[in-house]
N, C-alpha and C positions, 0 to 999 in steps of 0.2 A: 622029862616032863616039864612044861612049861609051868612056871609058878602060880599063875591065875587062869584057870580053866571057866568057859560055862557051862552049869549043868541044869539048862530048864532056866526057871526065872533065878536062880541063885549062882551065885560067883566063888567056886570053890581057891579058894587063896591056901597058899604053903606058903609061911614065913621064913624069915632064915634061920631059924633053929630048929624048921624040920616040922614045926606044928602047924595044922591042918584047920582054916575055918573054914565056914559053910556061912555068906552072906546073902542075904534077900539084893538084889539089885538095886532093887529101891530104896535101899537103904543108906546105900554108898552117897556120903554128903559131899566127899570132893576126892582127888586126886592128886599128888604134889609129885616134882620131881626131887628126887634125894641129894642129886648133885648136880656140879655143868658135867657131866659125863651121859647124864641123860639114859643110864644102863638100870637105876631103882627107881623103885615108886614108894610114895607115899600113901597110902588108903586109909581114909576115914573114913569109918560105918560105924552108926549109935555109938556117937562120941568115943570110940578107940581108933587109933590110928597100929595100922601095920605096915611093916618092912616090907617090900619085897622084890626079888633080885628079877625083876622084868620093867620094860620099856614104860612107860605113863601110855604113848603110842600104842604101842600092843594091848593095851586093857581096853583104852577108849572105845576099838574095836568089841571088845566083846562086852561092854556094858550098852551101849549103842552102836547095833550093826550097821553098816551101812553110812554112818558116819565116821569123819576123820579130822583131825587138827590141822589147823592152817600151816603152810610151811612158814619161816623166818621171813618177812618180805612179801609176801604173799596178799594182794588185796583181795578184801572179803568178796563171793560173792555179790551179795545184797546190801545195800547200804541201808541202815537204819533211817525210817522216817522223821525222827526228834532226835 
């Protein structure tokens, strides 16, 4: 099982010690990655932050379908007007 699943408008998260939250999507304030190994995430929602042993990549996916992170190098799309 993957550590952060979506179920509906909420992001079911398993930390590494096994414990289960149930986050509103909208609620998720940012994302960090844990190391340069780029294998953990960081999750902040209503000011807690959780461990957990998947990708920052693989979540962004399922917080925003359809969207995805720029590669290393990678020019943007669009270029900001200001």
């Amino acid at each position: 099982m993957d550590a952060v699943q979506r179920v509906g408008s909420y992001l079911q998260v398993q930390d590494e010690e096994g414990c289960r939250h149930l986050l509103r999507v909208t609620a998720v304030q940012a994302l960090s990655d844990t190391d340069p190994l780029r294998n953990e995430t960081f999750i902040t929602a209503a000011g807690r932050t959780i461990r957990v042993p998947q990708s920052l990549d693989a979540i962004v996916g399922l917080i925003a379908p359809g969207e995805r992170l720029m590669a290393e190098g990678e020019p943007p799309d669009t270029v900001w007007p200001f």
